[in-house]
C-alpha positions as CSV (number, residue, x, y, z in Angstrom):
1,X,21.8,-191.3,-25.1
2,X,18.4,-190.0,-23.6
3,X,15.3,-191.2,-24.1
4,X,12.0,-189.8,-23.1
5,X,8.3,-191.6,-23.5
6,X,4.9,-189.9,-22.7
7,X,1.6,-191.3,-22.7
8,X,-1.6,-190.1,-24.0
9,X,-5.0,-191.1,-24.0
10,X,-7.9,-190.0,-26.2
11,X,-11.0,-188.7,-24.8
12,X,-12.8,-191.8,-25.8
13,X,-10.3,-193.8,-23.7
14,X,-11.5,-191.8,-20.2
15,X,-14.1,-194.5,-18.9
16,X,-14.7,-193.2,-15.3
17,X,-13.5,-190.9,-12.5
18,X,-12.0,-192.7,-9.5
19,X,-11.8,-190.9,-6.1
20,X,-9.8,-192.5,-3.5
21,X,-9.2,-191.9,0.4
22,X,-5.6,-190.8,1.5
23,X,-6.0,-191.6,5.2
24,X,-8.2,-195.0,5.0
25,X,-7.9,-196.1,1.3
26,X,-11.2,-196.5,0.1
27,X,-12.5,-195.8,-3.3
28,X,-15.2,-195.2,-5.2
29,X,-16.1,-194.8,-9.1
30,X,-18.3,-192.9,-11.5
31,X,-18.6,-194.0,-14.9
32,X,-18.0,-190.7,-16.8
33,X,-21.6,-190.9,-18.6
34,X,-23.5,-191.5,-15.0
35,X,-25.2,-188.5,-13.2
36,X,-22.2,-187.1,-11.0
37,X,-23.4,-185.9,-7.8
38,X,-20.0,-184.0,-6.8
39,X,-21.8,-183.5,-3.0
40,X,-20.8,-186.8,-2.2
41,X,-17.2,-186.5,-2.7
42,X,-17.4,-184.2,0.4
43,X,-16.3,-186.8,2.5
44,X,-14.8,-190.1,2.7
45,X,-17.5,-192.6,2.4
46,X,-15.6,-195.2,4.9
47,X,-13.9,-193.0,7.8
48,X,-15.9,-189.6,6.9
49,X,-12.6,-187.7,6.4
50,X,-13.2,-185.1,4.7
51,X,-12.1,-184.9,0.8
52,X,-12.6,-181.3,-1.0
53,X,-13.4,-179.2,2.1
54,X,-11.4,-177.2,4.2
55,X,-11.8,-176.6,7.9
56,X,-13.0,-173.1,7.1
57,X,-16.0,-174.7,4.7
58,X,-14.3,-173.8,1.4
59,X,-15.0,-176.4,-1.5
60,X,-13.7,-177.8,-4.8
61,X,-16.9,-180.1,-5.3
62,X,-18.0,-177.7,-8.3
63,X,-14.5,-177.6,-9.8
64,X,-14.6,-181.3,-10.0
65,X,-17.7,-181.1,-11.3
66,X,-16.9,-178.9,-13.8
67,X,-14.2,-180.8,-15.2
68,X,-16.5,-183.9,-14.8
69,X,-18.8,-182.0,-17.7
70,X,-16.3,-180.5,-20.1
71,X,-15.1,-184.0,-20.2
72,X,-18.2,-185.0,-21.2
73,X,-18.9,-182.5,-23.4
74,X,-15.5,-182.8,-25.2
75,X,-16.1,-186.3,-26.0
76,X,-19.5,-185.6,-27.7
77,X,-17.6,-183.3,-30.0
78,X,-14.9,-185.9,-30.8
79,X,-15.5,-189.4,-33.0
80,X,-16.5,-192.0,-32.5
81,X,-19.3,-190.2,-30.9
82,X,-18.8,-187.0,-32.1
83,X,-21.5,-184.7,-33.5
84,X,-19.3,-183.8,-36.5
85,X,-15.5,-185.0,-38.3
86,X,-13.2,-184.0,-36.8
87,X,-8.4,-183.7,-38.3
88,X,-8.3,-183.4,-35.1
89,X,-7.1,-185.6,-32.6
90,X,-7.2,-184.3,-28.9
91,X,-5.4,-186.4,-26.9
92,X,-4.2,-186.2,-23.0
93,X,-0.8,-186.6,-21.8
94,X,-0.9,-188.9,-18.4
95,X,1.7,-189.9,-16.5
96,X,3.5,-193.4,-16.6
97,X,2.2,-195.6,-14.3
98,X,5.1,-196.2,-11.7
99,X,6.6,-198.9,-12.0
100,X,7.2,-197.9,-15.5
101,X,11.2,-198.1,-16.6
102,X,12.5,-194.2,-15.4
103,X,9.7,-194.0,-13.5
């Protein structure tokens, strides 16, 4: 017999975003209400490795951004701090954490 789980988490559930370093492992965190200023996720803030840019100067900075805001904006739509009710229920499917059993 198979057996399969997935994991989901409600838009109210997203608390932050979390950027980490490959190279040197440091991290940093924005709250998902705070003012993101996606320029400073250019580079790592301990060994200045760059993050979204390439060599040739191309960036995802606004991308992130961008998904930093329809976040936002999603969860304004949705109770408990939706603007209006909602049958709805828009939830995300994450990954197990490893460690997991199958995982």
């Amino acid at each position: 017999m198979t057996s399969k789980t997935h994991h989901y988490i409600e838009l109210s559930d997203v608390l932050g975003f979390r950027f980490e370093c490959k190279y040197c492992g440091a991290a940093t965190s924005y709250p998902v209400d705070a003012i993101f200023n996606y320029t400073k996720i250019s580079t790592c803030p301990s060994c200045t490795k760059p993050w979204v840019r390439t060599e040739a100067g191309s960036s995802i900075e606004e991308d992130i951004s961008t998904v930093v805001q329809g976040i936002r904006k999603l969860r304004d739509c949705f109770p408990p701090k939706g603007k209006f009710e909602s049958n709805l229920l828009f939830l995300i499917e994450i990954a197990p954490v490893k460690g997991e059993l199958g995982v």
